[in-house]
C-alpha positions, 0 to 999 in steps of 0.5 A, a space after each residue: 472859693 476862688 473865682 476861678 474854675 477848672 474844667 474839672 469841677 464843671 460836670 458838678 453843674 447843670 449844663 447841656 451836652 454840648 462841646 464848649 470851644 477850648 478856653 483858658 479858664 471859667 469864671 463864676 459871675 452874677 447876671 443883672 440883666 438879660 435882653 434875649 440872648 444878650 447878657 450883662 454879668 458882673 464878677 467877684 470884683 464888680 466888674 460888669 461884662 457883656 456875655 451870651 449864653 453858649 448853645 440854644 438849650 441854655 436859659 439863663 435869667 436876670 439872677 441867676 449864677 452863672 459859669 463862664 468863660 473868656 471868648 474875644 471880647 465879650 463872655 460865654 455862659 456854659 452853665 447856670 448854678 443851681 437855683 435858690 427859687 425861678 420864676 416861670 410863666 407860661 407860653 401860649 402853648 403852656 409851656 413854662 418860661 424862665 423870667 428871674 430866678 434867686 430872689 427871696 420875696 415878691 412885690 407886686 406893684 398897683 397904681 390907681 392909674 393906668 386902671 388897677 388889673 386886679 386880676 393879673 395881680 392875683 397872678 403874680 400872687 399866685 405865683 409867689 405861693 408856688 414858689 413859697 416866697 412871701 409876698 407884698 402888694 405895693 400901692 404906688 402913686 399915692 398922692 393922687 385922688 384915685 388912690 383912695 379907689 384902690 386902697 378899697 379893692 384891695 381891701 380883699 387881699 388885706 383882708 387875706 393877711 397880704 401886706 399892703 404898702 402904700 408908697 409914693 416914688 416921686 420921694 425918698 420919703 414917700 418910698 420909706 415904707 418900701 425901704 423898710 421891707 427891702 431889708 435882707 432880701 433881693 425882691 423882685 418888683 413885677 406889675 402892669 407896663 406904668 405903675 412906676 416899678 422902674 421909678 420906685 426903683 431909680 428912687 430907692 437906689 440912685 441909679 439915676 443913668 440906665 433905668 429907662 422911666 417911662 411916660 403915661 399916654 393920653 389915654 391912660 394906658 401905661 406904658 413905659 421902655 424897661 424891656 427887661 429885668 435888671 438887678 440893682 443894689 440898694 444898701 446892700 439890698 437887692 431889687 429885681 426890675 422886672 418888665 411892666 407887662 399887659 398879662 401874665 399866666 404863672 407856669 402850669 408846672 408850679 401852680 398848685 392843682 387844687 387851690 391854683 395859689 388862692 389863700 381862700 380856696 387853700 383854707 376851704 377846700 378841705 371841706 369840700 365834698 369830693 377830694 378833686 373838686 375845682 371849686 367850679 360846678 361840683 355838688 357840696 363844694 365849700 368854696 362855692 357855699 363861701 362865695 355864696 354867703 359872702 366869706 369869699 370875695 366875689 372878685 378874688 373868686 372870679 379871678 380863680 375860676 379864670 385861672 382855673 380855665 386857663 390852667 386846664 386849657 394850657 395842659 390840653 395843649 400838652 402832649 399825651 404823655 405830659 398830661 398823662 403823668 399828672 393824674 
């Protein structure tokens, strides 16, 4: 298919009602980093190119396929190719917000330091189970001594078929683990500000000149300046940078409503007493009963009752006729 598109196949894609200006051509091009309304892409020649989407109503993401067209010196983006996946978040006011789309497996980075936030991890899985993806839990930082406190939380998720990964960025060697795992799929790596996803991924694709690595402060918190995700090539593979963040909520509108995306509840709640039940207070609840005896994990369950409550609160916040339509 050529590059080169007429304004006559463009009603074929997914664009808002808005009146593009007149324009000589549309291209097809890829964006590999989004930074607000800025956007870089990069056409059928590798070539990259500064552009912005045409129009407020257009949200375009790191990944995504795009529709444009020449505009003085930078591109216009008139429209977004269907997606093969997109990651959403929730807003404060629950409302679903694109992060990255077209990738086919997630990894979620940990690393005994900054403090491990078990609970935003399970976040990021849940989110890959709404979207159907696999996912991996990466270990970074393996060499130092507070490794061994980490690989033992996450003894949990191993324990629930999740892949573990325990690698270490400050070598080719060391990353090997992680490599392997690229193969065939463009993954995108997400996690708390400083666990060294941007170092893992300098490491494993030699881009050595524009991945912004941060530093660890004095107090262990991590932070680092990737303020938006980024698509590298790695041997032909592809890996996602995606911002280190301090919290993430997957959207309400992908989130399973009964399991919210836990391996554990999915296995049990079938053999709850009612078909609705939150796993939360209700009578003959099997979820609960699991928890009881130990066959749930106190924490991971912990970590589903906050999701729960956040989840419900998000959709009070929404419109009558959006709640509505749910039940």
């Amino acid at each position: 298919m050529s590059l080169w598109h007429s304004r006559e196949t463009a009603g074929k894609l997914h664009e808002p009602s808005l009146t593009f200006p007149r324009a000589r051509a549309r291209m097809i091009a890829e964006v590999i980093a989004a930074y607000g309304r800025h956007l870089l892409l990069r056409d059928a020649q590798q070539q990259v190119h500064k552009a912005r989407p045409f129009g407020r109503a257009l949200e375009i993401v790191c990944g995504d396929r795009v529709q444009c067209e020449p505009h003085g010196t930078e591109l216009l983006v008139c429209a977004a190719l269907p997606r093969a996946c997109l990651l959403r978040r929730s807003s404060a006011r629950g409302r679903s917000e694109p992060v990255a789309a077209n990738f086919t497996q997630l990894a979620a980075v940990a690393a005994p330091v900054p403090a491990p936030d078990m609970f935003l991890l399970d976040r990021y899985l849940c989110a890959a189970a709404s979207l159907g993806l696999q996912a991996l839990i990466v270990m970074n930082k393996n060499d130092i001594p507070e490794s061994r406190a980490l690989r033992e939380q996450l003894a949990a998720h191993a324990a629930l078929g999740y892949d573990l990964l325990s690698v270490n960025a400050d070598s080719a060697a060391g990353a090997a683990p992680l490599r392997e795992r690229l193969r065939g799929h463009t993954t995108i790596l997400v996690g708390q500000s400083g666990v060294g996803k941007s170092s893992l991924t300098r490491l494993l694709t030699g881009e050595e000149g524009d991945i912004a690595i941060g530093a660890l402060l004095r107090d262990q918190e991590g932070r680092h300046t990737t303020t938006a995700s980024r698509l590298y090539d790695c041997d032909g593979d592809r890996i996602i940078d995606a911002p280190g963040v301090r919290d993430f909520a997957p959207a309400i509108d992908d989130l399973d409503a009964t399991t919210l995306g836990f391996r554990e509840i999915a296995r049990l709640a079938g053999q709850c007493r009612f078909l609705d039940c939150r796993h939360m207070q209700e009578p003959g609840c099997a979820v609960r009963e699991a928890v009881a005896t130990g066959a749930i994990d106190a924490r991971r369950y912990e970590s589903y009752r906050r999701l729960r409550r956040l989840y419900e609160q998000l959709w009070r916040q929404r419109p009558e006729r959006e709640r509505a339509g749910r039940r």
